[in-house]
BAFI-3210 file (N, C-alpha, C; in Angstrom, 3 decimals, decimal comma, padded with zeros to 6 digits):
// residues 179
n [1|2|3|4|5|6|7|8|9|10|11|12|13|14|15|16|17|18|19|20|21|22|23|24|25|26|27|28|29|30|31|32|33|34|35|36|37|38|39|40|41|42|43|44|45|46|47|48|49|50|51|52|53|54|55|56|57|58|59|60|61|62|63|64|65|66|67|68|69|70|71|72|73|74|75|76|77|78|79|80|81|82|83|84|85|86|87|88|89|90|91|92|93|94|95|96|97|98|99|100|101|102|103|104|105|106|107|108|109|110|111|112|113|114|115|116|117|118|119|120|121|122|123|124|125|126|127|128|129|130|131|132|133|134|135|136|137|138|139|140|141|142|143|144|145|146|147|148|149|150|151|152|153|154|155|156|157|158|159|160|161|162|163|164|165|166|167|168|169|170|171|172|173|174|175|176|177|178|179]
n.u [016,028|017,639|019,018|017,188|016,133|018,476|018,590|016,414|016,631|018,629|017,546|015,875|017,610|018,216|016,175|014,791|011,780|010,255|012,188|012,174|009,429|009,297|011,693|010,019|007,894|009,057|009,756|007,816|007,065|008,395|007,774|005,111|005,575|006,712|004,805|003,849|001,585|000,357|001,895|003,321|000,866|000,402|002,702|002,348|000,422|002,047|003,861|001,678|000,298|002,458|003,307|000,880|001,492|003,348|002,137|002,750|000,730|001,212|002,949|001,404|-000,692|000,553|001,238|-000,836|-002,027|-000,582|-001,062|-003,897|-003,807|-002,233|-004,423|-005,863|-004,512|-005,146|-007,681|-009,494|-011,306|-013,052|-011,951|-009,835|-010,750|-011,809|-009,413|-008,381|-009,934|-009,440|-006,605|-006,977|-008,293|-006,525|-004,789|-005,998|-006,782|-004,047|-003,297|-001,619|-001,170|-000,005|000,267|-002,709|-003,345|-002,213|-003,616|-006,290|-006,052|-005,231|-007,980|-009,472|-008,728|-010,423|-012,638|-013,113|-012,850|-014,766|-017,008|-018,025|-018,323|-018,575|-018,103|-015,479|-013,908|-014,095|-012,594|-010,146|-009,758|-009,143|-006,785|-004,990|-004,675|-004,074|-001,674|000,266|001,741|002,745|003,407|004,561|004,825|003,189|000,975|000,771|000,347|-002,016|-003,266|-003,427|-004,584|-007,716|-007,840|-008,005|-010,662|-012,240|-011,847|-013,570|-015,831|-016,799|-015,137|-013,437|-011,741|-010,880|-009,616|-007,179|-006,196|-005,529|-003,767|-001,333|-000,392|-000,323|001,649|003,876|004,375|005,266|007,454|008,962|009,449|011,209|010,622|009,069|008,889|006,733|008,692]
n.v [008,518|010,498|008,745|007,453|009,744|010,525|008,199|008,400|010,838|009,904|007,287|009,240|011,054|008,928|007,812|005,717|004,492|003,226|002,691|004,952|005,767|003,160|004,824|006,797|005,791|004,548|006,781|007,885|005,776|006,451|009,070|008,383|006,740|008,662|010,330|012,116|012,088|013,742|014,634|011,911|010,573|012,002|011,432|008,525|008,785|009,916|007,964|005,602|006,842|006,711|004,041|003,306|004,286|003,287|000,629|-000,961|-003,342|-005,057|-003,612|-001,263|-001,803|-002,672|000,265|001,152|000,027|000,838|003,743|003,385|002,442|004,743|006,978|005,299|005,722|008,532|008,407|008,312|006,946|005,755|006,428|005,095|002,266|002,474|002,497|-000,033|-001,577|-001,391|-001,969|-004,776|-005,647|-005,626|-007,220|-009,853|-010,100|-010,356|-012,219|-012,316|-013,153|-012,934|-010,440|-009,600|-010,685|-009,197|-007,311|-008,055|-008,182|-005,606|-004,488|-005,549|-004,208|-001,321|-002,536|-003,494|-001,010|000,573|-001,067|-003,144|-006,452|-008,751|-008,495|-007,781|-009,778|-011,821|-011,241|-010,597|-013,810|-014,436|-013,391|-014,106|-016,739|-016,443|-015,480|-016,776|-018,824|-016,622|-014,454|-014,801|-013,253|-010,781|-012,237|-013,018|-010,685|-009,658|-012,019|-010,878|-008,606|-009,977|-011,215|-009,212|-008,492|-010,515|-010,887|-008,310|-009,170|-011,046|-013,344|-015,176|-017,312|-018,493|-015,847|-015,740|-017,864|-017,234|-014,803|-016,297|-018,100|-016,203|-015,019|-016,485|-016,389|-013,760|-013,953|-015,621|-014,970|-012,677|-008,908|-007,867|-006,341|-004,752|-003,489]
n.w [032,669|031,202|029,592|028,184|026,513|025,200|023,538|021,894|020,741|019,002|017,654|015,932|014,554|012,547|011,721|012,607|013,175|014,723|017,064|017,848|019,054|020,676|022,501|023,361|024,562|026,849|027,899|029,125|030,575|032,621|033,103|034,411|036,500|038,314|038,763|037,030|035,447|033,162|031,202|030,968|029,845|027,217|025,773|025,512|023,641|022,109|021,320|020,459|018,191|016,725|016,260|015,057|012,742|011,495|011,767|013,471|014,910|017,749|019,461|019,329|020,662|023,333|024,095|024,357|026,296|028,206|028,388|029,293|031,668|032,720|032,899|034,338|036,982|037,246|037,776|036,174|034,960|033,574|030,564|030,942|031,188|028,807|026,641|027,566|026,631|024,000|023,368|024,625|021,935|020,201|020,993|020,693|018,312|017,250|018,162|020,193|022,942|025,770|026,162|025,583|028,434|030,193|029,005|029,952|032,686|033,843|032,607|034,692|036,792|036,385|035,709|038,164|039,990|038,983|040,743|039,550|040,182|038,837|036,389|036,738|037,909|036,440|033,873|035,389|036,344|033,853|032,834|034,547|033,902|031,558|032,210|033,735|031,813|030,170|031,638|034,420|036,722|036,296|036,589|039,360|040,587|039,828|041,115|043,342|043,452|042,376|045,154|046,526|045,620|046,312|048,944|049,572|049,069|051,273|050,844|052,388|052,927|049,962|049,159|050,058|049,537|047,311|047,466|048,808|046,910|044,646|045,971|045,995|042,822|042,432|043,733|042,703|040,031|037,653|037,624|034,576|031,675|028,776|026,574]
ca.u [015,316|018,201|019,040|015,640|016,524|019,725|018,233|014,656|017,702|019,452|016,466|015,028|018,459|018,526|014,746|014,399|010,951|009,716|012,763|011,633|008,229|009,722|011,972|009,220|006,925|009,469|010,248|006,110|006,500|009,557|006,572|004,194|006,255|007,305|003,423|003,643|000,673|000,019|003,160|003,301|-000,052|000,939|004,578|002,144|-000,186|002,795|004,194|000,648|000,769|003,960|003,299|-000,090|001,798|003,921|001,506|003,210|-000,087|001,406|003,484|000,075|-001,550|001,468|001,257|-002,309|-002,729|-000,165|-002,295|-005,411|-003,131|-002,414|-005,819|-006,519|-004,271|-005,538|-008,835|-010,092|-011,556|-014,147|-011,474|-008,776|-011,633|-012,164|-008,082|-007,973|-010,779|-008,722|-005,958|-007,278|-008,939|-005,650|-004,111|-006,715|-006,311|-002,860|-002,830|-000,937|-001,103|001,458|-000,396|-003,876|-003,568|-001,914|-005,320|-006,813|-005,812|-005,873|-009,487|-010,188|-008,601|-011,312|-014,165|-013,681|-012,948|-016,385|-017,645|-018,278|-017,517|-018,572|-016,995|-013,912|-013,486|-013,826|-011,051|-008,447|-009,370|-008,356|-005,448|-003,800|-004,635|-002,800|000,224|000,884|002,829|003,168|003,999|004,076|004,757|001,867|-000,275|000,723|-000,029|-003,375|-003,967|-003,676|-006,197|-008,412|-008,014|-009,111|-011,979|-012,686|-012,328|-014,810|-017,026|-016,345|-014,793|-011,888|-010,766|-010,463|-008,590|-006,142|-005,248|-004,659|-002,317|-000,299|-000,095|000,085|003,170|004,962|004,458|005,901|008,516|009,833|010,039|010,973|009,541|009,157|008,206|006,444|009,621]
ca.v [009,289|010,982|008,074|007,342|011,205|010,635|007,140|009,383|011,621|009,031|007,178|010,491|010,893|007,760|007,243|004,930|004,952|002,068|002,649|006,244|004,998|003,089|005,345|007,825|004,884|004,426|008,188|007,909|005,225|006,951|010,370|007,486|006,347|009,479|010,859|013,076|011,144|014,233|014,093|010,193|010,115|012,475|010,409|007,425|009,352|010,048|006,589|005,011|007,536|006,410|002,486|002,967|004,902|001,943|-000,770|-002,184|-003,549|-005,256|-002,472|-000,048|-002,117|-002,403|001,661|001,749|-000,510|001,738|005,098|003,104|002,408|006,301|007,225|005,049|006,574|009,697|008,443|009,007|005,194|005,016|006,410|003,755|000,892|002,277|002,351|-000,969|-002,996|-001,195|-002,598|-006,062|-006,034|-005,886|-008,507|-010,913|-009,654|-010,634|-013,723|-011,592|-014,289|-012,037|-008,752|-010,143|-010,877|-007,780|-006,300|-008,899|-007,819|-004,044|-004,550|-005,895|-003,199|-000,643|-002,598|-003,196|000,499|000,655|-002,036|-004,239|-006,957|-009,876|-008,449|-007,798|-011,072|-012,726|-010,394|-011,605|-015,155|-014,756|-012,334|-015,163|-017,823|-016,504|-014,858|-018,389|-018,958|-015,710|-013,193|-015,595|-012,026|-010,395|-013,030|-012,809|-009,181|-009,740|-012,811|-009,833|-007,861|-010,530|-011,340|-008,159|-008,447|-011,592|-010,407|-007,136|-010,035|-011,734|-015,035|-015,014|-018,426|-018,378|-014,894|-015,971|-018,875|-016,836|-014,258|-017,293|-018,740|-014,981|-014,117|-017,170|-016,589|-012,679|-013,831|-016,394|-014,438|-011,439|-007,995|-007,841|-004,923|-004,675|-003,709]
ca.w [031,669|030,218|028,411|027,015|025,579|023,993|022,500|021,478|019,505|017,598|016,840|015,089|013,284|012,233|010,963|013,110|014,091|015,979|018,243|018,196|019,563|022,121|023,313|023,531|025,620|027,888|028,905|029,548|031,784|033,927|034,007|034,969|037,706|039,119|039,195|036,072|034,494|032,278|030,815|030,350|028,784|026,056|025,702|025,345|022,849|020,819|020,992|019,998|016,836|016,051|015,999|014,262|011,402|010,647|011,177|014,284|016,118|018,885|020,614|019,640|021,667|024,841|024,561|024,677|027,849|029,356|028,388|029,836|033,158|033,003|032,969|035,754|037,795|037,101|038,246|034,789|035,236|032,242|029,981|031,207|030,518|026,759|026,058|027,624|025,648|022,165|023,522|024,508|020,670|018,969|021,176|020,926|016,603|016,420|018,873|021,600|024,274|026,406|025,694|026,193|029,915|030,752|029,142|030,806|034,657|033,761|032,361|035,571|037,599|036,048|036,323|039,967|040,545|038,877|040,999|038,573|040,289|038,276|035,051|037,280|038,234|035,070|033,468|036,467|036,101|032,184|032,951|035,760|033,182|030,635|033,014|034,318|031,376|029,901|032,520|035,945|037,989|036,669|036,857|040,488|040,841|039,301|041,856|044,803|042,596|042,948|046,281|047,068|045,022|046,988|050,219|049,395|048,679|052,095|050,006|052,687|052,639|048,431|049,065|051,052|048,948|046,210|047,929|049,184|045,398|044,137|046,414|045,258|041,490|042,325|044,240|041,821|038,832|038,179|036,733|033,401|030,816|027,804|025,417]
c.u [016,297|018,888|018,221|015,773|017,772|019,278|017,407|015,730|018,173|018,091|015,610|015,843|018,507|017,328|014,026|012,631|010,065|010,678|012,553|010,765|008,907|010,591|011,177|007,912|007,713|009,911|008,656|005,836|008,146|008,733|005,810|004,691|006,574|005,775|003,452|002,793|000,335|000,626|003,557|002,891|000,091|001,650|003,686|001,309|000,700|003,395|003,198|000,769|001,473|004,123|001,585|000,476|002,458|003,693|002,175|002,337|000,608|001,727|002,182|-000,163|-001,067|000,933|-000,463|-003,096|-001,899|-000,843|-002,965|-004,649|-002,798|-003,300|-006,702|-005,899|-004,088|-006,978|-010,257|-010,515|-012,247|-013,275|-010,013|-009,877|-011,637|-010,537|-007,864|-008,577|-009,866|-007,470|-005,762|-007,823|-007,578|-005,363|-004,488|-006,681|-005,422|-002,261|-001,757|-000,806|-000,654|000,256|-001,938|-004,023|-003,237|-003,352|-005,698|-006,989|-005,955|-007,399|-010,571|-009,734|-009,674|-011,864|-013,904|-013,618|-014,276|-017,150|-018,787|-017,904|-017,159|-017,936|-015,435|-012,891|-013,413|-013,029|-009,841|-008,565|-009,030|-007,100|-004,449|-003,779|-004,036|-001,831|000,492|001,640|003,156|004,156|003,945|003,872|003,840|000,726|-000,266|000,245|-001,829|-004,050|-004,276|-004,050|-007,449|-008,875|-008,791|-010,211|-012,771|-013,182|-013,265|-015,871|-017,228|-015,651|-013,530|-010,854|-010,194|-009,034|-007,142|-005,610|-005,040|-004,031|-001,285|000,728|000,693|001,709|004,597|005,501|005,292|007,350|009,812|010,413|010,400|010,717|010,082|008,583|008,238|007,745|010,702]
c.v [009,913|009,926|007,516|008,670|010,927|009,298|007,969|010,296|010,943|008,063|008,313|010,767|009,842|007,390|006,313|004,862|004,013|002,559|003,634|006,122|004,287|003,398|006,401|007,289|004,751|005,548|008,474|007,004|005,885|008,259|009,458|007,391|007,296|010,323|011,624|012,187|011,987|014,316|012,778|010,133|011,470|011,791|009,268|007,237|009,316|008,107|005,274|005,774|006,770|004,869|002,405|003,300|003,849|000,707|-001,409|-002,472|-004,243|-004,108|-001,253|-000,554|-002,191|-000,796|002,029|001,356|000,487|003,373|004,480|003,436|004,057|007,084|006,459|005,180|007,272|009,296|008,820|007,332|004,948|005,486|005,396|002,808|000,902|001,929|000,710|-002,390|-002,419|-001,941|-004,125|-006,604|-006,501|-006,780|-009,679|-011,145|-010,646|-011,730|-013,341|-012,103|-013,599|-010,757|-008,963|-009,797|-010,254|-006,871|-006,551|-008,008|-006,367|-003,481|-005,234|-005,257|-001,951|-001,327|-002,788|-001,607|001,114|-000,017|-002,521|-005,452|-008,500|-009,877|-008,725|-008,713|-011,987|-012,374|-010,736|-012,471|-015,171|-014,103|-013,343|-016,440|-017,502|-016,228|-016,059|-018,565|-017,771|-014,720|-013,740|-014,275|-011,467|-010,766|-013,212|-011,901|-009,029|-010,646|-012,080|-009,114|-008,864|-011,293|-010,369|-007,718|-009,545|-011,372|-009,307|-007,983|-011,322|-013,413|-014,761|-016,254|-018,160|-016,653|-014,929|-016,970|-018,574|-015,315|-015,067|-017,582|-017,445|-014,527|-014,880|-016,771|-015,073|-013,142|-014,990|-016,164|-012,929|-010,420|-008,021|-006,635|-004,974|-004,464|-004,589]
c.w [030,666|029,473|027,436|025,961|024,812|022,977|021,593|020,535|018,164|017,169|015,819|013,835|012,524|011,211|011,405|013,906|014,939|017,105|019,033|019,471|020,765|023,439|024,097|025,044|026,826|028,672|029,791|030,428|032,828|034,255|034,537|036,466|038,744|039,423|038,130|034,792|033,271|030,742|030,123|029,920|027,701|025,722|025,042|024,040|021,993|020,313|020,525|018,293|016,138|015,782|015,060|012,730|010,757|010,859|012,308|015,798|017,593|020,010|020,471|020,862|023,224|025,249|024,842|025,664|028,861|029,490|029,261|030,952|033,913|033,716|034,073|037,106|038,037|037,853|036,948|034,098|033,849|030,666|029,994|030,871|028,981|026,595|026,462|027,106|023,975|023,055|023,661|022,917|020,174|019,770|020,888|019,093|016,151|017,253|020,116|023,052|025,373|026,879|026,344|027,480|030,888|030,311|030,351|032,387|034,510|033,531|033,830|036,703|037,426|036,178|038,217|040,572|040,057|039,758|040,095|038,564|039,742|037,035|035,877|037,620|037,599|034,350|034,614|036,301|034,710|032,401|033,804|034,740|032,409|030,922|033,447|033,415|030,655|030,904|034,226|036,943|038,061|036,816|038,551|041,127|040,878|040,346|043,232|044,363|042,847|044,189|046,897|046,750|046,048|048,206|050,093|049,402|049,735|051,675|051,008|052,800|050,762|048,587|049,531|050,214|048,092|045,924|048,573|047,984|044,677|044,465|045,739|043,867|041,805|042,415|043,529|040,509|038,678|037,416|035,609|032,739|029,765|026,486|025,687]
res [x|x|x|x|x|x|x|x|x|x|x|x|x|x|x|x|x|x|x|x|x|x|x|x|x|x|x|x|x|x|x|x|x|x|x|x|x|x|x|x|x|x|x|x|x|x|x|x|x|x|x|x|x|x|x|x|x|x|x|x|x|x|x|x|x|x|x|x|x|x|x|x|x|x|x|x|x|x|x|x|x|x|x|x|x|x|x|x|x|x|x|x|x|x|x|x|x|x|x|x|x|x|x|x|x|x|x|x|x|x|x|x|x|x|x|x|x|x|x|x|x|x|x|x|x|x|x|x|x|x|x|x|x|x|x|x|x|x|x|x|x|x|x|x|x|x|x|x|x|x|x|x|x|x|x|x|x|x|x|x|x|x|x|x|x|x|x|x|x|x|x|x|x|x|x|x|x|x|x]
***
């Protein structure tokens, strides 16, 4: 974190303000990580601001799936679904292939915490279809999201074969992050 702060400095001197912005997103996902969701989703608030002001839809839209993600682990579920259909809009906007399918699987982490489970399950099968070549890890992540959608829904052969598939695709690539 304290180097996300000394970057978040010289980006400010500098004018820099995209880098601003993503130094500001990434001190919001190190409160994320550590449980200070209140914290992060402000950080993520400012760093959405700060990419709408100069027009740079893609990363809006990264910071605004990570707000939603905030907000849903806050438990603050129907406000993580709205941040994560504005987020899926612009990707789908600006051809975001990448971006998309990270909606994608997050949009289908809220509806199943709604049980919703036929939306939920049609948002992971688009979210693994496009992480296959976009993001293979989180299209893995997403395939043990829908497993466990599966199994809730006694499908336990199908679940099982795609935490087998899922573990591979984790375990072959490795994590990746939005900037």
């Amino acid at each position: 974190a304290e180097l996300y702060q000394q970057a978040l400095v010289i980006h400010r001197e500098i004018g820099n303000k995209r880098g601003e912005a993503l130094a500001i997103g990434n001190l919001g996902n190190v409160s994320r990580t550590r449980g200070h969701f209140e914290q992060a989703a402000d950080l993520f608030q400012q760093a959405v601001a700060i990419q709408q002001e100069i027009g740079n839809r893609r990363e809006e839209s990264i910071f605004l799936g990570w707000l939603g993600v905030t907000y849903l682990s806050q438990g603050q579920v129907e406000r993580g679904l709205k941040l994560q259909h504005q987020a899926l809009e612009i990707a789908i906007e600006i051809g975001d292939k990448r971006n998309e399918g990270m909606s994608q699987g997050n949009l289908g982490e809220a509806l199943y915490r709604l049980q919703r489970f036929d939306e939920a399950q049609a948002a992971f099968h688009t979210a693994i279809k496009l992480g296959k070549d976009t993001s293979p890890h989180k299209a893995g992540a997403f395939q043990g999201s829908l497993a466990l959608l599966l199994a809730h829904r006694n499908n336990f052969t199908e679940a099982r074969t795609l935490l087998e598939t899922g573990e591979a695709l984790v375990k072959d690539h490795p994590v990746e992050y939005a900037n």
